[in-house]
NUDRENKOL-507038 format. One record per residue (C-alpha): residue number from 1; x, y, z negated. Coordinates in nm, 3 decimals. Layout:
// residues N
atom n NUM | c1 X | c2 Y | c3 Z
...
//
This chain:
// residues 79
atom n 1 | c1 -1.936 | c2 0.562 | c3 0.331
atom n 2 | c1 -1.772 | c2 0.203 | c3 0.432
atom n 3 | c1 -1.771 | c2 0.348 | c3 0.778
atom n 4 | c1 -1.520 | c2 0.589 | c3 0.584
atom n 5 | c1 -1.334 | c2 0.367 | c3 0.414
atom n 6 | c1 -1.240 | c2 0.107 | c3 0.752
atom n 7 | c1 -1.146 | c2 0.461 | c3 0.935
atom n 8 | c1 -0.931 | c2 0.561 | c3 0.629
atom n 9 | c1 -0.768 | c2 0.151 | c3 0.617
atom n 10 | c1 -0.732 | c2 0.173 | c3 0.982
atom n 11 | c1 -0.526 | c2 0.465 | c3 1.039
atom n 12 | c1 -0.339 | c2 0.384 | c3 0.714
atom n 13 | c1 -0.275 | c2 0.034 | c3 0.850
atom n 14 | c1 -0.172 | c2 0.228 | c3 1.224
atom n 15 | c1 0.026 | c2 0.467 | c3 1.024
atom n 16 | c1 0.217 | c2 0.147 | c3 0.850
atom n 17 | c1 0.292 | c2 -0.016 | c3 1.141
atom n 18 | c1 0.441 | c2 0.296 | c3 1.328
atom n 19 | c1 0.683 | c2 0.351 | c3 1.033
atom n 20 | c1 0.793 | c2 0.034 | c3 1.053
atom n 21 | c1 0.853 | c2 0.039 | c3 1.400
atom n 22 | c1 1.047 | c2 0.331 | c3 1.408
atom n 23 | c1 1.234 | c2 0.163 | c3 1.146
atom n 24 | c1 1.358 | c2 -0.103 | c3 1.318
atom n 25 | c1 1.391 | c2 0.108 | c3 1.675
atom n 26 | c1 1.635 | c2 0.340 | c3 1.464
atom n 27 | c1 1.833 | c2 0.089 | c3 1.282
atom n 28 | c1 1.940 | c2 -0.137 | c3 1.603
atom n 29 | c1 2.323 | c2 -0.174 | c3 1.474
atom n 30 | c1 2.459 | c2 -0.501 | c3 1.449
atom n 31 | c1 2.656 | c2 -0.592 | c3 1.058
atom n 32 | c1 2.811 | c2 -0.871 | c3 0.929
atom n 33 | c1 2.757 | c2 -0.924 | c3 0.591
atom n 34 | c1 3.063 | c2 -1.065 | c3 0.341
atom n 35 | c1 2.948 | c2 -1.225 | c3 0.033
atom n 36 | c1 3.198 | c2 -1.377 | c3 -0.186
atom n 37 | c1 3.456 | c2 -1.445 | c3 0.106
atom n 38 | c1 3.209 | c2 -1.599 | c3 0.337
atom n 39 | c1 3.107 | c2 -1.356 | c3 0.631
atom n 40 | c1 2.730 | c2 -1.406 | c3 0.737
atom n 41 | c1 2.594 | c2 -1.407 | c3 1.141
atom n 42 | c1 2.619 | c2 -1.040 | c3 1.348
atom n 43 | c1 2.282 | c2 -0.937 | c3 1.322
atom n 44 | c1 2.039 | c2 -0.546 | c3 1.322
atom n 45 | c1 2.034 | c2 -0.375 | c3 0.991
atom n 46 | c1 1.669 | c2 -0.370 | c3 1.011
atom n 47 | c1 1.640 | c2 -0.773 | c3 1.006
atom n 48 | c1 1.877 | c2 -0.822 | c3 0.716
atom n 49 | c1 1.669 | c2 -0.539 | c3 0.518
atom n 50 | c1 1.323 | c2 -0.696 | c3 0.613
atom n 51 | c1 1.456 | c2 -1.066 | c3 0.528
atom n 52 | c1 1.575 | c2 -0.942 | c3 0.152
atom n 53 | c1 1.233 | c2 -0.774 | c3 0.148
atom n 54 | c1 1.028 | c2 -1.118 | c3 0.199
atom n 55 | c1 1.331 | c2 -1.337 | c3 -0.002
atom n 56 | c1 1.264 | c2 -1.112 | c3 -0.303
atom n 57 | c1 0.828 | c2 -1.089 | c3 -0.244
atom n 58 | c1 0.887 | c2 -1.502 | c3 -0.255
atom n 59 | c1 1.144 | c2 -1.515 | c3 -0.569
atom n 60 | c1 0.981 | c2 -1.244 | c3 -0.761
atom n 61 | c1 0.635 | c2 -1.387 | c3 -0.786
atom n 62 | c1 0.778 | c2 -1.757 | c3 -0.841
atom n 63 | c1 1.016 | c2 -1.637 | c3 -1.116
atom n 64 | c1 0.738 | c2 -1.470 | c3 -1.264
atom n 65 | c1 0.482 | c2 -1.786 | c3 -1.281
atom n 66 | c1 0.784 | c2 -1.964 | c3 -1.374
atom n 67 | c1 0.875 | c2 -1.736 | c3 -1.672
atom n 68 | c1 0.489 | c2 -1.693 | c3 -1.801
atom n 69 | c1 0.531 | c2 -2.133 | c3 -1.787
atom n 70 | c1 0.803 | c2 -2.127 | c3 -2.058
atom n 71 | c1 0.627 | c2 -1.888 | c3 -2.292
atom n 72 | c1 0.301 | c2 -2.072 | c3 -2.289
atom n 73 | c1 0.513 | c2 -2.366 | c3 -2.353
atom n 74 | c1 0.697 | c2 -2.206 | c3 -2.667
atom n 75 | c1 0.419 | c2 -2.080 | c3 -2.795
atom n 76 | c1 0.207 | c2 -2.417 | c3 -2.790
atom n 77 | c1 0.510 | c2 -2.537 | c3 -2.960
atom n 78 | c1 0.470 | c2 -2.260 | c3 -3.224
atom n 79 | c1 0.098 | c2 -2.351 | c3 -3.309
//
């Protein structure tokens, strides 16, 4: 059985990494991105995407733990 399971995690681990590489092979085109009048480096569609994925796994946890801080502060504050 956990013979099994590290076949199953290995091809879906394989698997993972193939889709992502064909992601990035297929989406090779350079874009400049324009945010509020400032225009941003020429660089592949595939490395802006995978930066805003890891900006927002690093914001979205901190916000989070900062958040659950403030409550647990107001509600000390309550008691």
């Amino acid at each position: 059985m956990r013979n099994l399971k590290r076949i199953f995690l290995g091809v879906f681990i394989l698997l993972l990494v193939l889709v992502i590489l064909a992601f990035v092979l297929e989406n090779q085109q350079s874009v400049a991105l324009l945010f509020l009048g400032l225009s941003g480096p020429q660089l592949p569609v595939s490395l802006i995407v995978v930066l805003a994925l890891l900006a927002g796994m690093l914001i979205g946890p901190v916000l989070g733990w900062f958040l659950g801080r403030t409550v647990k502060a107001s509600r000390k504050r309550l008691v």
